[in-house]
KOLLOMI-605730 format. One line per field, with one value per residue (C-alpha): residue in one letter; chain; residue number from 1; x, y, z. Coordinates in steps of 0.2 Angstrom, whole numbers, plus 5000, padded with zeros to 4 digits. Example, Ala and Ser with C-alpha at 12.3 -4.5 7.8 and 13.67 -1.06 7.14 Angstrom:
2
type	(a | s)
mol	(A | A)
seq	(1 | 2)
xx	(5062 | 5068)
yy	(4978 | 4995)
zz	(5039 | 5036)
//
This chain:
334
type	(x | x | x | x | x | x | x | x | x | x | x | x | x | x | x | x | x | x | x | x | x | x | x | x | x | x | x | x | x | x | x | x | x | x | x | x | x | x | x | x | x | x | x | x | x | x | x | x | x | x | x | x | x | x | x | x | x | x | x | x | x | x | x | x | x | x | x | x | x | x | x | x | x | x | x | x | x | x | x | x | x | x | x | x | x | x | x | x | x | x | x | x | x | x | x | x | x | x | x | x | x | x | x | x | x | x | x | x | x | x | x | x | x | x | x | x | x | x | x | x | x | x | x | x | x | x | x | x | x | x | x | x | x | x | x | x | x | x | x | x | x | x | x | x | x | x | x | x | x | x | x | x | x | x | x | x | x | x | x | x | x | x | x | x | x | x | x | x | x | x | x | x | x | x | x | x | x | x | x | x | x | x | x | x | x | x | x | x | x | x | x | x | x | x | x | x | x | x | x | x | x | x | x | x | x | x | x | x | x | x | x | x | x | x | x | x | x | x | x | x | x | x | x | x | x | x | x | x | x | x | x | x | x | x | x | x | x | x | x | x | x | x | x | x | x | x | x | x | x | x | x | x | x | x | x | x | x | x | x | x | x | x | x | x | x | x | x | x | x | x | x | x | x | x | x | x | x | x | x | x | x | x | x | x | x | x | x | x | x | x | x | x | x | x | x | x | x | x | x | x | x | x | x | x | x | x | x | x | x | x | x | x | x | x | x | x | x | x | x | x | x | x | x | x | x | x | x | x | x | x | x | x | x | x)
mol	(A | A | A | A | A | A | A | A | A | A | A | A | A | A | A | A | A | A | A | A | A | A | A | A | A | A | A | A | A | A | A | A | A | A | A | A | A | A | A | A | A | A | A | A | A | A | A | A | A | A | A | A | A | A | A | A | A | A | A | A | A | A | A | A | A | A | A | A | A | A | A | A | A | A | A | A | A | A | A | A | A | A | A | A | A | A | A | A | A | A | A | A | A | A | A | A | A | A | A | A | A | A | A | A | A | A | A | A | A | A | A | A | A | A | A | A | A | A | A | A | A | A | A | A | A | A | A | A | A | A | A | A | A | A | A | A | A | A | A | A | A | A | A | A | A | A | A | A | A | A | A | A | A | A | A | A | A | A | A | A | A | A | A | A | A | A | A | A | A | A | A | A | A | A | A | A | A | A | A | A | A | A | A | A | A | A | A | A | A | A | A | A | A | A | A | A | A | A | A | A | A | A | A | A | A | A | A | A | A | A | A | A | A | A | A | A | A | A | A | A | A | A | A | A | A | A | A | A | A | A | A | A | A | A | A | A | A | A | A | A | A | A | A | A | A | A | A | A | A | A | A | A | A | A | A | A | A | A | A | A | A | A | A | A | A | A | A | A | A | A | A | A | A | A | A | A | A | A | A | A | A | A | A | A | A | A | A | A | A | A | A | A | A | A | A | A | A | A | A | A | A | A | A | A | A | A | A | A | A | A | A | A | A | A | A | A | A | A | A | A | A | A | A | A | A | A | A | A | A | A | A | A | A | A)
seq	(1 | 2 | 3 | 4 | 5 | 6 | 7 | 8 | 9 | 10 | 11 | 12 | 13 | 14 | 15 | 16 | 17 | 18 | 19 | 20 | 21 | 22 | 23 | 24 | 25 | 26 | 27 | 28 | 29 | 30 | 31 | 32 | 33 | 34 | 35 | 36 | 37 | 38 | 39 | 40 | 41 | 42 | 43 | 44 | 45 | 46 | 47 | 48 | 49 | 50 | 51 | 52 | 53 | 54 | 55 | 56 | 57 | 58 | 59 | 60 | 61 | 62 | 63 | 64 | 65 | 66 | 67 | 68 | 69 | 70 | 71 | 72 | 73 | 74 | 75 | 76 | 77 | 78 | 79 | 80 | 81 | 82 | 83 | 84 | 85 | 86 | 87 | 88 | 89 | 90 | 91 | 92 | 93 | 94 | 95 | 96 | 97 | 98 | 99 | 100 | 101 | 102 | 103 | 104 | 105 | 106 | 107 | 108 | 109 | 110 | 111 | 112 | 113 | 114 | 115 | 116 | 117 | 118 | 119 | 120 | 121 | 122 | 123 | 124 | 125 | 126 | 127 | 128 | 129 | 130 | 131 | 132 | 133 | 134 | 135 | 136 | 137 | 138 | 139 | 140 | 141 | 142 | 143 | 144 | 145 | 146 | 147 | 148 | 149 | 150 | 151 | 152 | 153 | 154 | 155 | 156 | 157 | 158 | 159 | 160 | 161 | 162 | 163 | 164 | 165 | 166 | 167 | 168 | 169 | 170 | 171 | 172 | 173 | 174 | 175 | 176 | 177 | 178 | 179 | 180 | 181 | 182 | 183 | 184 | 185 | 186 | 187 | 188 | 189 | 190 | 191 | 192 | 193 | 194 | 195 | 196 | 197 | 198 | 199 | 200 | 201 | 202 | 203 | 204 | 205 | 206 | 207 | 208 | 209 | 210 | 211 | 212 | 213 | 214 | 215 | 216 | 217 | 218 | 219 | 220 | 221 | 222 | 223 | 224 | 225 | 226 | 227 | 228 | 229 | 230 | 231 | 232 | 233 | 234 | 235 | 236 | 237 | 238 | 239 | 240 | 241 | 242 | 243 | 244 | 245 | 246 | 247 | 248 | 249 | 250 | 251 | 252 | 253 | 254 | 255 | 256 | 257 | 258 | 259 | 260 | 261 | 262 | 263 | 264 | 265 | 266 | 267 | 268 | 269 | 270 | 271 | 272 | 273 | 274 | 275 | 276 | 277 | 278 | 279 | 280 | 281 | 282 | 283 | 284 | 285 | 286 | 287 | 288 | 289 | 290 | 291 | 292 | 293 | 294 | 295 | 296 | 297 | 298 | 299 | 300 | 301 | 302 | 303 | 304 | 305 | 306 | 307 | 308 | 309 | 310 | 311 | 312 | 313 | 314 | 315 | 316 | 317 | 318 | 319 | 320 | 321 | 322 | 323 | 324 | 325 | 326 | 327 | 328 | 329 | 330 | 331 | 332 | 333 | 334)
xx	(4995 | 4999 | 5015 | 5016 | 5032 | 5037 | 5053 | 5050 | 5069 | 5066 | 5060 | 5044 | 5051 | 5041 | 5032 | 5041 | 5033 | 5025 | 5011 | 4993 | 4989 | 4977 | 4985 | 4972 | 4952 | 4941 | 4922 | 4906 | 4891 | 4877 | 4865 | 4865 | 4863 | 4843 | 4838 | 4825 | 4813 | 4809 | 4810 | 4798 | 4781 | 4787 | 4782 | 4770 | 4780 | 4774 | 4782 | 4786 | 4797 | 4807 | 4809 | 4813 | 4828 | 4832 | 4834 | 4847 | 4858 | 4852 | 4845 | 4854 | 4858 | 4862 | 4849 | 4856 | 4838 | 4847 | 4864 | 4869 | 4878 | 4892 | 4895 | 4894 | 4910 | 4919 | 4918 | 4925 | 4940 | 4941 | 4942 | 4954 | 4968 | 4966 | 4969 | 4984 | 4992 | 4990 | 4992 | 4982 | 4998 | 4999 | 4983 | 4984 | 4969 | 4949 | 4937 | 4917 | 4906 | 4891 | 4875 | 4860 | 4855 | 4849 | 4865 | 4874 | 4870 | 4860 | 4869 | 4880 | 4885 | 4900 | 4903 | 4922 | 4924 | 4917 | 4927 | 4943 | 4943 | 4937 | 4953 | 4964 | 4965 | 4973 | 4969 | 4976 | 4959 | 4942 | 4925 | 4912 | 4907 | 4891 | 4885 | 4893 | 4882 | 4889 | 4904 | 4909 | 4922 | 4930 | 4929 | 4936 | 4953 | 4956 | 4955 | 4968 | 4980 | 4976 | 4982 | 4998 | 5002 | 5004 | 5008 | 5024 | 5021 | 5007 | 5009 | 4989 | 4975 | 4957 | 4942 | 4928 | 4911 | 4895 | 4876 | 4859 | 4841 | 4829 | 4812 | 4811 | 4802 | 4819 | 4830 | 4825 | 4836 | 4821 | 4821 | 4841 | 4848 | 4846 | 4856 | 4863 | 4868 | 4885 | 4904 | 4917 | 4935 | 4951 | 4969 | 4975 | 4995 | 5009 | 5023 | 5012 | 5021 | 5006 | 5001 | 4997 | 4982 | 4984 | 4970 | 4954 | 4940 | 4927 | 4911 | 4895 | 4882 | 4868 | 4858 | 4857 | 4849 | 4833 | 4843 | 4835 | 4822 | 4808 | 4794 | 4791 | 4790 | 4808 | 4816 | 4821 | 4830 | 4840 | 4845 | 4853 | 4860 | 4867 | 4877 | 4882 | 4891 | 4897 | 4906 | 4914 | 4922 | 4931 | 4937 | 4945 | 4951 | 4961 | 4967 | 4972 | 4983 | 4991 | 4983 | 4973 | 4957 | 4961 | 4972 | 4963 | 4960 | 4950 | 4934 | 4922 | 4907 | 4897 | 4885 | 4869 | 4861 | 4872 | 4863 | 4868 | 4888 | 4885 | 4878 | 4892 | 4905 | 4897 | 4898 | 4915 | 4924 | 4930 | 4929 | 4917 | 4931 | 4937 | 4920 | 4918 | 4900 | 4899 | 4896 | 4879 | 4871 | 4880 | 4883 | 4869 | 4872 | 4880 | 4885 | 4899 | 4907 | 4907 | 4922 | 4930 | 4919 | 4924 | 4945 | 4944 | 4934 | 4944 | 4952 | 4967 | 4975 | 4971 | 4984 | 4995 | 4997 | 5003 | 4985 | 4977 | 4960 | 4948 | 4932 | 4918 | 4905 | 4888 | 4876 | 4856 | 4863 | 4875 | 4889 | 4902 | 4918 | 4931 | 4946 | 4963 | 4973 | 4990 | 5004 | 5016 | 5031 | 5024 | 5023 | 5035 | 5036 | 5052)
yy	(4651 | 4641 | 4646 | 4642 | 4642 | 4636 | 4627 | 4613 | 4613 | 4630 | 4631 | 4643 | 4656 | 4661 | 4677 | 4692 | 4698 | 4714 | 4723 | 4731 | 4751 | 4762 | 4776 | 4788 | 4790 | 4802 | 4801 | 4812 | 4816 | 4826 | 4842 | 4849 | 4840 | 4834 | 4832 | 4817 | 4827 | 4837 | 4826 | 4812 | 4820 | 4824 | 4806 | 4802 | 4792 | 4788 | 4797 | 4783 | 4779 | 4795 | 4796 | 4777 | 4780 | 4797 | 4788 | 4776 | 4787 | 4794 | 4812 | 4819 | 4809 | 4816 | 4812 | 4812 | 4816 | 4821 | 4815 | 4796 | 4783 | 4784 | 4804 | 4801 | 4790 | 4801 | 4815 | 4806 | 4799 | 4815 | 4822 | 4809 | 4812 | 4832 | 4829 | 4814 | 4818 | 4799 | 4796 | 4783 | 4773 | 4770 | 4761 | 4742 | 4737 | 4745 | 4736 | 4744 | 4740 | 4743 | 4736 | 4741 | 4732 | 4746 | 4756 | 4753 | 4757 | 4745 | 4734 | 4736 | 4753 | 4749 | 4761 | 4755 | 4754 | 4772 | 4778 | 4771 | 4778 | 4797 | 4797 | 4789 | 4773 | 4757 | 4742 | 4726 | 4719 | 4730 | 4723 | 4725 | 4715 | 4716 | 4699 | 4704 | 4719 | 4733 | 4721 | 4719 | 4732 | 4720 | 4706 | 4720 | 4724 | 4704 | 4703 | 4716 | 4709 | 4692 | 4701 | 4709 | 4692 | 4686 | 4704 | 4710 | 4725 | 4729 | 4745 | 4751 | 4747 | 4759 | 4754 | 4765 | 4763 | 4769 | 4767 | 4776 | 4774 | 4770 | 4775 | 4787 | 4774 | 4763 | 4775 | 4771 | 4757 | 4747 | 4757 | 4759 | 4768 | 4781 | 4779 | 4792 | 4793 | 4793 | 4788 | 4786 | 4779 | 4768 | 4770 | 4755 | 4753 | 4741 | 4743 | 4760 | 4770 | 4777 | 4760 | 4744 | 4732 | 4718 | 4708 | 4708 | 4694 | 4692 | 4681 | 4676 | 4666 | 4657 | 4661 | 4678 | 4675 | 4685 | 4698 | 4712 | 4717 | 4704 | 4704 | 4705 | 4687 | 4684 | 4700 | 4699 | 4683 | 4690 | 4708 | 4695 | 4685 | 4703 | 4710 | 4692 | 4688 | 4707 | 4704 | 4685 | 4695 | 4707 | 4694 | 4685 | 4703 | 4705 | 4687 | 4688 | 4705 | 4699 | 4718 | 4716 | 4724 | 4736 | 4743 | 4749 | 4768 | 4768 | 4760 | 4765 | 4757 | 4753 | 4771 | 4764 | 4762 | 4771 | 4762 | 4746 | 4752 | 4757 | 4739 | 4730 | 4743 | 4736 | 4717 | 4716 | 4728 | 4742 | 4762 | 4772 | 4785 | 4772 | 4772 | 4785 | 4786 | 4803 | 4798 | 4789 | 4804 | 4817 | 4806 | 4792 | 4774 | 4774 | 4756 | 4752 | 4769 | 4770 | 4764 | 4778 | 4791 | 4787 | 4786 | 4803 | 4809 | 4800 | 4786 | 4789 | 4803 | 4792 | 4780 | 4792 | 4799 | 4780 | 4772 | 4755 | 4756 | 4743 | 4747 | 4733 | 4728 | 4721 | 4718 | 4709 | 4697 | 4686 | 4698 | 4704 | 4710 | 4718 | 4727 | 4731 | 4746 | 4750 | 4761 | 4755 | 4754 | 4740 | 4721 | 4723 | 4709 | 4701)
zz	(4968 | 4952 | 4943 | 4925 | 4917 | 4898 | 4902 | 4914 | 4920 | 4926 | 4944 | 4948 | 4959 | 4974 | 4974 | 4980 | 4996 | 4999 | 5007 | 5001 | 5007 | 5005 | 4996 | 4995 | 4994 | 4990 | 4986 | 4981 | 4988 | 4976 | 4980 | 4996 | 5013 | 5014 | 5034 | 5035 | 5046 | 5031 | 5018 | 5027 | 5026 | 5008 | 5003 | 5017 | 5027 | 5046 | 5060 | 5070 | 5057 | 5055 | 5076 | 5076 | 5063 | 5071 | 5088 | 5079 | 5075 | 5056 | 5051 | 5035 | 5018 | 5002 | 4987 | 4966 | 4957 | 4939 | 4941 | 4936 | 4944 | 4932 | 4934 | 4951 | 4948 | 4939 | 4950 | 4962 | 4951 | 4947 | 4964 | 4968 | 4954 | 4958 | 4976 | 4972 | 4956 | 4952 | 4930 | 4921 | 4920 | 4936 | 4937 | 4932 | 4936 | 4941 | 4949 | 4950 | 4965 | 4970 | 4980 | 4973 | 4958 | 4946 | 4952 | 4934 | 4918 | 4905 | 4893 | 4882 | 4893 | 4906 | 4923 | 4925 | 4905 | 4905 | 4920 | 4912 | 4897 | 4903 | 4912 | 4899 | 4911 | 4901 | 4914 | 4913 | 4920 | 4923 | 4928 | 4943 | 4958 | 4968 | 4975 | 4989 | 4991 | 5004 | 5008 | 4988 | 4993 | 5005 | 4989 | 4978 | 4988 | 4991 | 4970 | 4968 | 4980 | 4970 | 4953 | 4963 | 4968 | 4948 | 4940 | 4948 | 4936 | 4945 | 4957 | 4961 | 4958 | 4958 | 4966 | 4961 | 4972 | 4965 | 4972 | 4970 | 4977 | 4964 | 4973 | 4988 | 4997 | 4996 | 5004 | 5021 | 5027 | 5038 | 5057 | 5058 | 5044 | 5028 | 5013 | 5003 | 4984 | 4981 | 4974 | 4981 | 4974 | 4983 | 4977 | 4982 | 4982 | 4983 | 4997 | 5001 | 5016 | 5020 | 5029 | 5030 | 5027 | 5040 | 5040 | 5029 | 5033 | 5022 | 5028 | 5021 | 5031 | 5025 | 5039 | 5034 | 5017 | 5025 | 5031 | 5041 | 5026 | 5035 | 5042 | 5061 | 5066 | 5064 | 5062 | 5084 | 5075 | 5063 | 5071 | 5084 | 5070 | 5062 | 5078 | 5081 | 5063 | 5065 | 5081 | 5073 | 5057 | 5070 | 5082 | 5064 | 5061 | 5078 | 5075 | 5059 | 5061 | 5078 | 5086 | 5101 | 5099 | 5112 | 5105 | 5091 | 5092 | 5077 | 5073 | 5057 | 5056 | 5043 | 5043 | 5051 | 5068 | 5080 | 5094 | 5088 | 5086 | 5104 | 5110 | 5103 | 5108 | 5127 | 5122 | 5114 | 5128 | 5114 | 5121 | 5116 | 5112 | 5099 | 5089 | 5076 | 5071 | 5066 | 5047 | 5052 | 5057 | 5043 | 5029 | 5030 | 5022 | 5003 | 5002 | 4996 | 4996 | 5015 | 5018 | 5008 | 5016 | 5032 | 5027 | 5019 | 5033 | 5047 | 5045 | 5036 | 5048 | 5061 | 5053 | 5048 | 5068 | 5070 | 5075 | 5070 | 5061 | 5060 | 5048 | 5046 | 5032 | 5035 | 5021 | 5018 | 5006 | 5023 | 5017 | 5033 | 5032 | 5044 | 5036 | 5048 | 5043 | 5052 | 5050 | 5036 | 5046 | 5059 | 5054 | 5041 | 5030 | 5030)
//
């Protein structure tokens, strides 16, 4: 970090050290729950298709036909302050993410301009990241840990997460997953007693550029090259937060293909009982806003009974990440 100062006789002083937590999440899901049985034949999709994605894992997603990505966000900042209390004072900074391209309003509209200003939010900086694709949460959370470091002022940040399918025929997520429409939202704190983020890794491979959207020639190839970049962010995870894995009594995955949590739960030693997959098959995939999802539905009582989390990322664009939460009281900084 570069400290600038306006007296040279004056030394920098260090940075005040402190911790990043999740406060709080919530998020929103449209409509009533669709089941992919039903909807398949809708739109003439092939019934080896539907079993093969059934057999993953995935049956039930949640589809936003007349609502935008924008009201989608606020509905869930607005779910969030209802459920927290949180005033738009309290937030220095918001960050948009999101993974599809067309999930974001045309220019000269703004999602995290709009957001702000619906809930009388005043941010020191707002803007949207998405190169990262699903992982851009992870990318998201390092930023505002980057602006705490220079703005001691700075108490939370929100981190609002919004992503539609434009097409029925792109929802289906190749044979391993089904993604939903959705928002979601982060309050993420300074000092939090709520808990502790200890590591976050953020990975992107160049060997991924295909990701898993290919053809069949290579795509035995790059599922390998998917579980394998997976299973390297969470061994940088358990390194870089001193927890071994097996003590982790919490792992969200990213909300697709079950029977490839399951494989690497076998390869990397990590109980069954510690995976919590339940959102693949209820939820489906929405993006970025998964991590939320799972929190709100999971996670974060997890934590809060004294439990170490660990929620990973994976993305087509070479994008992984692996994200350790642990209760605020343990790995204090001194």
């Amino acid at each position: 970090m570069t400290t600038t100062i306006a007296d040279a006789s004056v030394r920098p002083s260090r940075p005040v050290p402190f911790w990043l937590g999740i406060e709080a999440a919530a998020y929103e899901f449209p409509g009533e729950r669709q089941d992919i049985v039903d909807w398949g034949p809708q739109h003439t999709l092939p019934t080896k298709r539907i079993e093969a994605i059934c057999k993953s894992g995935c049956r039930y997603f949640h589809a936003a036909h007349e609502i935008d990505e924008v009201e989608l966000a606020k509905r869930a900042v607005a779910r969030l302050q209802a459920e927290t209390g949180f005033k738009a004072a309290d937030i220095g900074a918001l960050f948009h993410v999101h993974t599809q391209q067309f999930s974001t309003p045309a220019a000269p509209r703004s999602l995290p301009l709009e957001v702000a200003s619906a809930f009388g939010i005043k941010p020191f900086w707002v803007g949207s990241l998405a190169q990262l694709n699903c992982s851009s949460i992870g990318g998201a959370i390092r930023m505002a840990e980057a602006l705490m470091n220079v703005h001691a002022e700075m108490q939370s940040v929100l981190i609002v997460s919004s992503d539609r399918v434009y097409g029925e025929r792109f929802r289906l997520r190749q044979l391993s997953g089904i993604q939903s429409d959705g928002a979601a939202c982060l309050l993420v704190t300074r000092n939090t007693r709520r808990n502790r983020i200890g590591a976050l890794i953020l990975r992107n491979y160049g060997r991924w550029y295909l990701g898993s959207d290919t053809n069949s020639a290579v795509e035995r190839e790059m599922i390998n090259l998917e579980w394998h970049y997976t299973r390297k962010v969470m061994q940088e995870a358990v390194a870089g937060c001193g927890i071994a894995l097996s003590d982790f009594s919490c792992i969200l995955p990213h909300n697709s293909d079950h029977k490839g949590w399951n494989s690497i739960c076998n390869a990397m030693a990590i109980p069954h009982a510690s995976l919590y997959p339940d959102n693949i098959l209820q939820k489906g995939h929405a993006c970025c806003s998964d991590l939320a999802v799972n929190l709100v539905d999971i996670g974060l009582d997890k934590v809060d009974a004294g439990g170490h989390l660990m929620s990973i990322t994976q993305s087509n664009s070479g994008a992984f990440s692996a994200l350790t939460l642990h209760p605020a009281d343990e790995h204090a900084i001194n």
